[in-house]
C-alpha positions in Angstrom: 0.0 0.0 0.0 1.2 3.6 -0.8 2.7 5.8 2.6 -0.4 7.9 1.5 -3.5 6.1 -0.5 -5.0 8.0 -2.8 -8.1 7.6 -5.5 -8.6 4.3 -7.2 -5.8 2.9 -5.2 -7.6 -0.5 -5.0 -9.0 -2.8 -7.1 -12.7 -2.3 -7.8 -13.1 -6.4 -7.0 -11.0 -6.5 -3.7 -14.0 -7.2 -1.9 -14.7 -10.6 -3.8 -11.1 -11.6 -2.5 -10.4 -15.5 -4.4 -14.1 -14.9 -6.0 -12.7 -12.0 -8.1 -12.4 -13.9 -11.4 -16.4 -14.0 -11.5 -16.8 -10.7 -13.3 -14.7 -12.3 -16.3 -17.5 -15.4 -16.4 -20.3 -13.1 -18.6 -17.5 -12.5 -21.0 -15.7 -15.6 -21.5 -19.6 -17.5 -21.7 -20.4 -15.4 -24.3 -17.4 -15.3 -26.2 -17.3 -19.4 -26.0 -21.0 -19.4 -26.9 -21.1 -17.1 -29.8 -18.1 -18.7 -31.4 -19.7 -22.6 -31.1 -23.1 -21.4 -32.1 -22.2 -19.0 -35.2 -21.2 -20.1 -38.8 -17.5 -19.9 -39.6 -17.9 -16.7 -41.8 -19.4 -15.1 -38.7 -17.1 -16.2 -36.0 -15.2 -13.1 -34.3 -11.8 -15.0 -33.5 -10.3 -12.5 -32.1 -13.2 -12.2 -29.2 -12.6 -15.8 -28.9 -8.8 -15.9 -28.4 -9.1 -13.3 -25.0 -9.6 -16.2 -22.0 -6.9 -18.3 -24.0 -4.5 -14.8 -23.8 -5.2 -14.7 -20.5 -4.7 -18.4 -19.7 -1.5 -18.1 -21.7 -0.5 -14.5 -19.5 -1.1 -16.2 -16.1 1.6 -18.9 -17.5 3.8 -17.6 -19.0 4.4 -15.0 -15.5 4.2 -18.4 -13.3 7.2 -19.4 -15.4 9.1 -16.5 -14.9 8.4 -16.3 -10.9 9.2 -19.9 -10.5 12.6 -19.5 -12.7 13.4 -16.3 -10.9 13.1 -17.8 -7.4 15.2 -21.0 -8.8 18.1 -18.7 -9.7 17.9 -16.4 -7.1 18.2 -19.4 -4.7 21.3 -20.7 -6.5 22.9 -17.0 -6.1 24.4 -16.9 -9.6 24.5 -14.0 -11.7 22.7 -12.2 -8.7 22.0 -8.7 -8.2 20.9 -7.5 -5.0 21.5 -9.4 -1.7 18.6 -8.1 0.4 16.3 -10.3 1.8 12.3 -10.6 0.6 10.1 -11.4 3.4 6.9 -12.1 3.7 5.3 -8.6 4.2 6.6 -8.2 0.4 4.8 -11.9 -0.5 1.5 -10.6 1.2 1.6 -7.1 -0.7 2.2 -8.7 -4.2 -0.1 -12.2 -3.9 -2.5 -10.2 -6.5 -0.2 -10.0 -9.4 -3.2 -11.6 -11.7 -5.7 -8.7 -11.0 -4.1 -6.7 -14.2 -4.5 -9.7 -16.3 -8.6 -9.7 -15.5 -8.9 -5.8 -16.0 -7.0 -6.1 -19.1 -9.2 -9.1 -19.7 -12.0 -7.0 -19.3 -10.9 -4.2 -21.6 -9.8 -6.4 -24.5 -13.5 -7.5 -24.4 -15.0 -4.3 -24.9 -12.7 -3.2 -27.2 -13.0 -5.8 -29.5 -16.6 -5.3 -29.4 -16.8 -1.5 -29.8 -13.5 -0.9 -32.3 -14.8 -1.1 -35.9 -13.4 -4.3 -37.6 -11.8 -5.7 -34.1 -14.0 -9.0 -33.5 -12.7 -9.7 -37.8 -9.0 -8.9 -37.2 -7.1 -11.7 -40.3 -4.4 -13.6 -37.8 -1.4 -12.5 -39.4 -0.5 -8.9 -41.0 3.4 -7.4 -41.1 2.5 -3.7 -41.8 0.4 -4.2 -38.3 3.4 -6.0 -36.7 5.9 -3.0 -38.1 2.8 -0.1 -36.7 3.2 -1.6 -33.5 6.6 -1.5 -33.1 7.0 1.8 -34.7 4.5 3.2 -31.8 6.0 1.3 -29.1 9.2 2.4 -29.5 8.3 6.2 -30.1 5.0 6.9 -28.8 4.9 4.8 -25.9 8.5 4.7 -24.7 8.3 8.3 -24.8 5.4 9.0 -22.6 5.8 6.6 -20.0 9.3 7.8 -19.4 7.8 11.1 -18.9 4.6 9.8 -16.6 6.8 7.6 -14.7 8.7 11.1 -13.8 5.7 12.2 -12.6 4.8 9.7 -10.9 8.2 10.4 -8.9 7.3 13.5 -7.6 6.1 13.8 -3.8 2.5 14.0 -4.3 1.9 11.3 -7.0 5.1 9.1 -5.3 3.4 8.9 -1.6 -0.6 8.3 -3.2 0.6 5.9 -5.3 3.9 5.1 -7.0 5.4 4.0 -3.6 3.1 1.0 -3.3 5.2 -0.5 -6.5 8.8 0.5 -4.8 8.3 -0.8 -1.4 9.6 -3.7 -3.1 13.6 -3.1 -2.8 14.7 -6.4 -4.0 12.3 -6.8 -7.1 11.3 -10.5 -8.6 9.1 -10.6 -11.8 5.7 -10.2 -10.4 6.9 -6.5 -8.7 6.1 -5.4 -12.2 2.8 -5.3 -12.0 2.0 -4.5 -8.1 0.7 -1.0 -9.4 -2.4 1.2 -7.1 -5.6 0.3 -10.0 -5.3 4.2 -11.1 -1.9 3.5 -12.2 -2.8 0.2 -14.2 -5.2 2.3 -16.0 -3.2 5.1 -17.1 -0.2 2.4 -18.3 -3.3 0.6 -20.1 -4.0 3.7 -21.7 0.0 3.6 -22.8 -0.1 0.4 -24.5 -3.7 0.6 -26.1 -1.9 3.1 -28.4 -0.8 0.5 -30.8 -3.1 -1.4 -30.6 -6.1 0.8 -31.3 -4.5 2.3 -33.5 -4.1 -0.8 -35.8 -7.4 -1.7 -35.3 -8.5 1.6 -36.4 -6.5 1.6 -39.5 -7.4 -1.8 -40.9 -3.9 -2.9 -40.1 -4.9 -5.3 -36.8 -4.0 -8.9 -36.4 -4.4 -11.2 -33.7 -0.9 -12.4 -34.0 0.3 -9.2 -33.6 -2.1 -8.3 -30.3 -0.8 -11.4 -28.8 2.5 -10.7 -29.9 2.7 -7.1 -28.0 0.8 -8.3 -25.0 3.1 -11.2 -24.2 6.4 -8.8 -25.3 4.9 -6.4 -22.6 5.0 -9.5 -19.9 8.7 -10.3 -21.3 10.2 -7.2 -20.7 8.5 -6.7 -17.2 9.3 -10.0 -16.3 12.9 -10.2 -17.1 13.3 -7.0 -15.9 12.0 -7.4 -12.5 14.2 -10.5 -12.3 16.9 -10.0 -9.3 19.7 -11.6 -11.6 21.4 -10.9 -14.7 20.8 -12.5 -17.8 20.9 -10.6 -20.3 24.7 -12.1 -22.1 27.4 -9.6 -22.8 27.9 -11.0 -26.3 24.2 -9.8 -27.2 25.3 -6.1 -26.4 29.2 -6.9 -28.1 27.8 -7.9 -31.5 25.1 -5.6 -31.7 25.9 -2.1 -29.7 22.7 -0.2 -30.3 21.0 -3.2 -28.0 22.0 -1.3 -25.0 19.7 1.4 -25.8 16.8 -0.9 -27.1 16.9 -2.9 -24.7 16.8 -3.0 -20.8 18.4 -5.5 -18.9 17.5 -6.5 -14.9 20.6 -5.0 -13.5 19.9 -1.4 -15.3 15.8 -1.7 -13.7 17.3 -2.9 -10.7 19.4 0.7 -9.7 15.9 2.4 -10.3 14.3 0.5 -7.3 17.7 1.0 -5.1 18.6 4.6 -6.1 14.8 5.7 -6.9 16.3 9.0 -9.2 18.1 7.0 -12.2 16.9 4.5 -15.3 13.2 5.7 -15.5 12.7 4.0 -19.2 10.2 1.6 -19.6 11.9 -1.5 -21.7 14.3 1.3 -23.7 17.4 2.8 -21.8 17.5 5.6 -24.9 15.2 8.0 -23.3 17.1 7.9 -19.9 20.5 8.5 -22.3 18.7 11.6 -23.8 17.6 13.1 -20.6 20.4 12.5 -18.5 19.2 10.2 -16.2 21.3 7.5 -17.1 23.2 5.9 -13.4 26.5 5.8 -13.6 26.9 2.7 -12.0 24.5 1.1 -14.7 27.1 -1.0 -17.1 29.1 -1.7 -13.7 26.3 -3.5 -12.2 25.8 -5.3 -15.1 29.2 -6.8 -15.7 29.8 -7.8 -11.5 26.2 -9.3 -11.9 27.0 -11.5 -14.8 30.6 -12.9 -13.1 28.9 -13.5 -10.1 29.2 -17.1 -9.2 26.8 -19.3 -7.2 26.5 -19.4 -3.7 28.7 -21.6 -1.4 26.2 -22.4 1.4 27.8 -23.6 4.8 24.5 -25.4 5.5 22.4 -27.5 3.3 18.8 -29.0 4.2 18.2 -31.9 2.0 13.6 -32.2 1.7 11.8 -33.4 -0.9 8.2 -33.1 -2.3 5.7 -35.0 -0.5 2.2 -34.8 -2.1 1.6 -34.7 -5.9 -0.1 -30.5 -5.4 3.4 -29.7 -3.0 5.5 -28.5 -5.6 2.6 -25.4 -5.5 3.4 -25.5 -2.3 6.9 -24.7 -2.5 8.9 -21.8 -3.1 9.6 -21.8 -6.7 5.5 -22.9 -7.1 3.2 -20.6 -5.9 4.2 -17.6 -3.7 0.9 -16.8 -2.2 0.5 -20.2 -1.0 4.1 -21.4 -0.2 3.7 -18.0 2.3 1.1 -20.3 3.9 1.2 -23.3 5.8 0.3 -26.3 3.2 -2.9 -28.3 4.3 -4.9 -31.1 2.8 -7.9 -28.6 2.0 -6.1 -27.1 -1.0 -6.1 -30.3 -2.5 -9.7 -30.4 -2.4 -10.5 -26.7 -3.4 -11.8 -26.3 -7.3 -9.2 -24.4 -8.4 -6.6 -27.4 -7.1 -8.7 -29.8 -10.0 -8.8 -27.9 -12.6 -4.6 -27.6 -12.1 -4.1 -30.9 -12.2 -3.2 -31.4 -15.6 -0.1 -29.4 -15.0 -0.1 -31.6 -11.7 1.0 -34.5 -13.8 2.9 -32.4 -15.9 4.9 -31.3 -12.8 5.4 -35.2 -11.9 6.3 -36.1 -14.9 8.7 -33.7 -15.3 10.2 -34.1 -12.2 10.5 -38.0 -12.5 12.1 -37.3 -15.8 14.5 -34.4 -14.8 15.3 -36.9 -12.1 18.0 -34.3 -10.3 18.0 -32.3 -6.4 17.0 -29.0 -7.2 17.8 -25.9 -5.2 14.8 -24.5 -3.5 15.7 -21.7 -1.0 18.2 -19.5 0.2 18.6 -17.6 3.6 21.2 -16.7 5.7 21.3 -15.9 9.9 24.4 -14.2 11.0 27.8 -14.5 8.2 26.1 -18.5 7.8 24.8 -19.4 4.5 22.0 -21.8 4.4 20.6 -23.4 1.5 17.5 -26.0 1.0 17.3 -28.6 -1.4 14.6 -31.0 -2.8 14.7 -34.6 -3.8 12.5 -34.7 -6.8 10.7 -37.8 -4.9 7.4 -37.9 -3.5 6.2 -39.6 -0.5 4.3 -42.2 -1.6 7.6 -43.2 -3.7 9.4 -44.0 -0.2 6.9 -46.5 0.3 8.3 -48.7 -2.3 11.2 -50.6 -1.2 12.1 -51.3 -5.0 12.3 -47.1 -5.4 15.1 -47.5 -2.0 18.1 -47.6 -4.2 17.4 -44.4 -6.2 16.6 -42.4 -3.6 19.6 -43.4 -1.3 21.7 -42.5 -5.3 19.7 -39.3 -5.2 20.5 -38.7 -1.3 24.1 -39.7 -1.6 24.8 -37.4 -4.7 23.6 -34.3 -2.3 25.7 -35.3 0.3 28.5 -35.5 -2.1 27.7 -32.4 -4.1 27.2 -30.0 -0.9 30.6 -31.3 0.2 32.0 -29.9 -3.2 30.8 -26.9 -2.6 32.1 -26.1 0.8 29.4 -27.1 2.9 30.2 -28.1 6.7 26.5 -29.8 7.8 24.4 -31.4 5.4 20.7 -32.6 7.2 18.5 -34.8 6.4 14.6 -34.0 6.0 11.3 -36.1 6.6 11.3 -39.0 4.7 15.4 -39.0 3.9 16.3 -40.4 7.0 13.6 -43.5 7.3 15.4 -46.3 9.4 14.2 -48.9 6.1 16.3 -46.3 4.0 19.2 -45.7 4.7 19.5 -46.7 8.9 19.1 -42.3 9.5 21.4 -41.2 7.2 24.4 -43.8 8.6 24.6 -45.5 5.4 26.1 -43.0 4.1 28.9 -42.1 6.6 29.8 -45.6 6.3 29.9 -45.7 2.6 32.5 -42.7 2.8 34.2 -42.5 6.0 36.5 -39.5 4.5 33.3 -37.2 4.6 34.2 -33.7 5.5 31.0 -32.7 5.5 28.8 -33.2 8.9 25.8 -35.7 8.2 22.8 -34.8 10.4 19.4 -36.0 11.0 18.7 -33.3 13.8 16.8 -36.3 16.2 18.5 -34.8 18.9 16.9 -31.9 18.6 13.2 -33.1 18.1 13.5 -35.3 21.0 14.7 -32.0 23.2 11.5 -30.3 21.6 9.0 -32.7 22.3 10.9 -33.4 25.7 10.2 -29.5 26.5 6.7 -29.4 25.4 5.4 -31.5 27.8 3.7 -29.7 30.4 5.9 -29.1 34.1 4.6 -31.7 37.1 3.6 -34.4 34.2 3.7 -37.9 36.0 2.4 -39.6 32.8 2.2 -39.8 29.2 0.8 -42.2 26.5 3.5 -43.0 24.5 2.4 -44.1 20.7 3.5 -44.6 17.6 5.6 -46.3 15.1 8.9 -47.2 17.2 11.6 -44.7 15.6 15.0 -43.5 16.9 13.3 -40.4 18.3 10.8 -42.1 20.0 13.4 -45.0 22.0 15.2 -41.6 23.0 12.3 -39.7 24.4 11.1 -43.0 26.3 14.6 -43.7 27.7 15.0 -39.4 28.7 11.4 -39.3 30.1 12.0 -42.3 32.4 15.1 -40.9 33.3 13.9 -37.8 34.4 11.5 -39.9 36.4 7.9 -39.6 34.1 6.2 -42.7 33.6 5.7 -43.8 29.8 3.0 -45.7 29.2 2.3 -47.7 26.2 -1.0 -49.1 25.6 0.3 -52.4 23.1 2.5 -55.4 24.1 5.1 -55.4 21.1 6.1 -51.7 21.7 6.3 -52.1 25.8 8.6 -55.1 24.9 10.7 -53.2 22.5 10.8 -50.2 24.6 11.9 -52.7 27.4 15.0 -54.6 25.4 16.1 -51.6 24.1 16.5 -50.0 27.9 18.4 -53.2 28.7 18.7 -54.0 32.5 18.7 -50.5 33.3 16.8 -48.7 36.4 14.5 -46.8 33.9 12.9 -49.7 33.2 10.5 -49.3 36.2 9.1 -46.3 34.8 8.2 -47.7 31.6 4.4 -49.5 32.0 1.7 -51.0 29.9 -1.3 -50.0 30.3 -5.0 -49.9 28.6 -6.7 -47.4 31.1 -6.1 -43.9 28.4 -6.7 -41.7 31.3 -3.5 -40.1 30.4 -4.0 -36.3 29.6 -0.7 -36.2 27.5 0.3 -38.7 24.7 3.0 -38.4 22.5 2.2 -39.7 19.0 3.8 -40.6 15.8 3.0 -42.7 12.6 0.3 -45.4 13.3 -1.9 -43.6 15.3 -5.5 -44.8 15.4 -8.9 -43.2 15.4 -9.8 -45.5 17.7 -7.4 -44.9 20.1 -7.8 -41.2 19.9 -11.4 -41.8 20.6 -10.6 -43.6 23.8 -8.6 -40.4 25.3 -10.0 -38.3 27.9 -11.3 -35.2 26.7 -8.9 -32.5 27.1 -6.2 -34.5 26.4 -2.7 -33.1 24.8 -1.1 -35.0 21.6 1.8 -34.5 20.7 3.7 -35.5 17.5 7.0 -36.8 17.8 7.4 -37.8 13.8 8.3 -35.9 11.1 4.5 -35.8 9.8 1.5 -34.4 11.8 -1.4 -36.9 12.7 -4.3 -36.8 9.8 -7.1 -34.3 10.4 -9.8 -36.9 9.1 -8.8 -38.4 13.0 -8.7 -35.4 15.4 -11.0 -34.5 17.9 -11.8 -31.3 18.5 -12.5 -31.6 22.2 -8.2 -32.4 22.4 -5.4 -30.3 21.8 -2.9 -30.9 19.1 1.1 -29.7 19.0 2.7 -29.3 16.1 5.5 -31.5 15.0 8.5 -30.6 16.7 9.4 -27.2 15.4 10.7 -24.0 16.8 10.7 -20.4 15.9 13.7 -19.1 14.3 15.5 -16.2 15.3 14.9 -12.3 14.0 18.1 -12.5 12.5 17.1 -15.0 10.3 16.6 -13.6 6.9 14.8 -14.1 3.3 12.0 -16.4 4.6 9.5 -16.1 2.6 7.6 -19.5 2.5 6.6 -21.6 5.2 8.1 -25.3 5.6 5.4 -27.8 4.8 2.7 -26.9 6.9 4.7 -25.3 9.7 3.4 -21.2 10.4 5.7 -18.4 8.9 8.8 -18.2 10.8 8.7 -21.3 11.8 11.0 -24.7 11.3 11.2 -28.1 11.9 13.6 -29.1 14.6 15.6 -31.5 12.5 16.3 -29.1 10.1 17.4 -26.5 13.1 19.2 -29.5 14.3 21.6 -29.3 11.2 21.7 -25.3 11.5 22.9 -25.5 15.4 25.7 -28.5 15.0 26.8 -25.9 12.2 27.1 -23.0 14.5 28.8 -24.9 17.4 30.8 -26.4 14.8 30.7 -29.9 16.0 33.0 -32.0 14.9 30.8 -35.2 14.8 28.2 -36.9 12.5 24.6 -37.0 14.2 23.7 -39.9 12.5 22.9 -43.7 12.1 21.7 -44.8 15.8 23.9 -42.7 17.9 22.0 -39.4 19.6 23.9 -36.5 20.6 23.6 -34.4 24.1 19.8 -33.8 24.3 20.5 -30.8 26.7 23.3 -29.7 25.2 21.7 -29.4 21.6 18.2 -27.8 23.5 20.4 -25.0 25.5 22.5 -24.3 22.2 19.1 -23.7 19.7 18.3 -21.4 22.5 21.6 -19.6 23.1 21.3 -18.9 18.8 18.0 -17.4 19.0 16.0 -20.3 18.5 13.0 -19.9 21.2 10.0 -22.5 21.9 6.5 -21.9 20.4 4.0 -19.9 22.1 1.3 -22.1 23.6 -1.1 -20.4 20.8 0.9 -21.5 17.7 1.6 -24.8 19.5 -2.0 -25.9 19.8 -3.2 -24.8 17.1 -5.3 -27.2 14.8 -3.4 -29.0 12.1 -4.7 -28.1 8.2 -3.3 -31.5 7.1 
């Protein structure tokens, strides 16, 4: 929002919020209608061809935001290093609402403009008009508007809104107050009316301009350079014809300099050229990628989660992924690109580089496994995924990395024994291999309530689980288990040991607390008291088709992370903002305190030694209100 809001700031549909694309539905019905109902003669193509421009718009910028965010993760070729956040998510989720009004536009105009709706598909004098006006016309007056809308009064009502965005990725071209989408509307209907009007028209060339338009904002919104230095060698005059992201870039850090729209020329003729403009450019193209000190290996986990992610959908990998959106309209009618995305992933068959952020002088990377969950279900699909695991490992050792940890489903005892596989495979590994259990047993440890005598413990029998059994009964809580095999595997693995007096089996569920992991029942949760507390001690949250509203339900072992901790702009999984699993703050700690030891395989480190060093970095516990909130998934 602009420092000072002024008219026709917001969009006349705001109020419909994800109802908004409603007012298109009389237009594209029609359009649809009228060109199945009427002869061929009498069809009006061109009305016909505006929902698939649209369709094709809304692509073709999803492509460019998920390509940005992949290279701007990688760090190559970068150009600023400021964070995004998600205050800049929120502002620019509605990045689509120019593609409806210009929707909405096209749609009259091709109805009112004489000979529009009969426009032949190809014409080259239209193709050379348009360019002709573009480059004069066009350029021209929106380097002189977008002075104007520089000064104080226009800048605070309006202009502001679109430069609160420092560090600028594709769809900041377009976060624009509604006034100021009309009057750039206004810009670029120049050509095209005026081709219309003089018989010259073509669809090709309409669809042509429209998607150049996206192009040019798109690329030059992106925060890295691509634009290659041979381009502007063998053909000099480019530099005036064409922007590239590092010359936009210094207008949304310096504010004054590189007004032009797509063509640098006007800013060479009025002065306002910055001088740093062909520096920029050449330190942004030798910039290399980024050597992260910490690398969190994930992977995709239901067939809609690569939305879900950062380089899918911003506006909902800013929110914590449930099971709903799977079942929400819009979710069905994507799933041809669902399979796509599978496909292309199985195919591709490589760890991808998902997000970048960095606390302190640490560099911390995520990467994905291009594996889903239901994949390491399959013991036949074991050996690739350990290939795919191992090649991480490897490859973030190349690149400098000191901790490399291991995420949900990468660290399954079936898989690869937590990781120790691996460490036994190489024993030379420089590189610290850690599966952060330490830390999610401390977390779940420290969630249960003070002057707890009891708790249910149940679930599938992992390393985390043994551990929090053995430190409960230490610290003197009785663990109860309500089935014979896990009591007697609980028991053998305690030994001869004194703790082994607190450990019980029991069938009376008048426990308030339970700790719960894979295998959970709805049965049993229907036998709990009401009132009572679950908590998760596995990497995935209990399904919401089971819980009971009359209980409470934790979170999977998670903490906050610290102010300090910058560029998070997507939530992990189904986490809140600011929020992150505690084996993947497991890895971030053993890199801070620079431990010298895998955390791996069966071993477990210091449980209070990891807890008090999250806390001494910043990471703090979750309040009791984001603890115990209801799970989406």
């Amino acid at each position: 929002m602009a420092s000072k809001p002024g008219f026709l700031t917001d969009w006349p549909w705001t109020p419909l919020g994800n109802f908004k694309y409603v007012v298109l539905a009389p237009w594209i019905i029609h359009s649809t209608y009228s060109f199945i109902v009427k002869d061929e003669k009498e069809r009006e193509l061109a009305y016909f061809v505006i929902f698939p421009l649209m369709l094709w718009r809304m692509f073709h910028n999803q492509m460019w935001i998920s390509f940005s965010r992949y290279r701007t993760a990688k760090g190559s070729n970068r150009i600023v290093d400021k964070a995004i956040e998600f205050e800049q998510v929120d502002r620019e989720r509605n990045w689509d609402d120019q593609i409806i009004f210009n929707g909405i536009l096209f749609y009259v105009f091709v109805k009112i403009l004489p000979g529009a709706s009969q426009m032949p598909i190809w014409r080259l004098d239209g193709v050379i008009l348009t360019a002709l006006l573009h480059a004069g016309p066009v350029e021209f007056l929106y380097y002189w508007l977008h002075r104007a809308l520089h000064h104080h009064y226009l800048y605070s009502r309006y202009h502001s809104h679109h430069h609160s965005s420092i560090v600028t990725e594709p769809i900041t071209s377009v976060i624009h107050p509604f006034a100021e989408h009309i009057a750039y509307f206004a810009l670029f209907a120049i050509p095209l009316i005026t081709q219309m009007l003089s018989g010259m028209g073509s669809i090709a060339s309409v669809l042509g301009y429209v998607t150049y338009i996206d192009f040019m904002n798109n690329m030059g919104h992106c925060n890295f350079e691509l634009m290659p230095s041979c381009l502007l060698t063998k053909f000099p005059p480019l530099k005036y014809l064409a922007y590239t992201p590092s010359f936009h870039s210094l207008h949304h850090t310096q504010f004054r300099t590189n007004y032009s729209l797509f063509m640098p020329v006007y800013d060479y003729i009025y002065g306002t050229v910055d001088r740093t403009s062909d520096t920029l450019y050449e330190t942004s193209l030798k910039r290399q990628e980024d050597s992260p000190d910490v690398v969190h290996l994930t992977h995709l986990t239901t067939p809609e989660s690569i939305y879900h992610m950062r380089l899918g959908f911003a506006s909902m990998a800013s929110k914590p992924h449930d099971h709903h959106t799977s079942s929400k309209w819009y979710m069905w009618l994507m799933w041809p690109v669902t399979l796509w995305s599978m496909m292309f992933t199985w195919i591709y068959g490589r760890t991808f580089v998902v997000e970048r952020n960095h606390l302190n002088k640490f560099r911390l990377q995520t990467w994905a496994i291009p594996r889903y969950n239901f994949q390491y279900l399959f013991q036949r699909q074991n050996e690739s995924i350990n290939r795919l695991i191992e090649e991480a490992i490897l490859g973030a050792e190349e690149k400098g990395a000191k901790v490399i940890s291991l995420g949900l489903m990468n660290q399954g005892e079936e898989l690869n024994r937590y990781g120790g596989v691996f460490v036994h495979k190489h024993p030379q590994l420089k590189i610290k291999v850690v599966d952060g259990s330490s830390l999610a047993v401390a977390v779940v440890i420290n969630s249960i309530p003070k002057g707890t005598t009891q708790v249910v413990l149940r679930g599938a029998l992992t390393k985390v689980a043994y551990a929090i059994a053995f430190a409960l009964c230490q610290k003197g809580i009785q663990v109860v288990t309500l089935r014979d095999d896990e009591h007697e595997k609980l028991r053998k693995s305690f030994g001869a040991k004194s703790e082994c007096n607190n450990l019980l089996l029991s069938r009376s569920y008048s426990q308030k607390i339970w700790l719960v992991g894979k295998g959970l029942t709805e049965e049993e949760q229907s036998k709990a008291k009401m009132g009572t507390t679950f908590i998760p001690f596995s990497q995935f949250p209990p399904n919401d088709k089971k819980i009971r509203k009359d209980c409470m339900y934790h979170l999977t072992p998670a903490m906050a992370v610290p102010a300090a901790f910058e560029n998070v702009d997507s939530c992990e999984n189904w986490l809140p903002r600011r929020v992150m699993s505690a084996w993947r703050i497991g890895g971030i700690v053993h890199a801070l305190e620079g431990w010298n030891e895998h955390e791996c395989g069966y071993a477990i480190s210091n449980i209070h030694n990891v807890w008090e060093a999250a806390l001494r970095h910043g990471f703090h516990p979750l309040t009791a209100t984001i603890l115990t909130q209801s799970y989406p998934i």
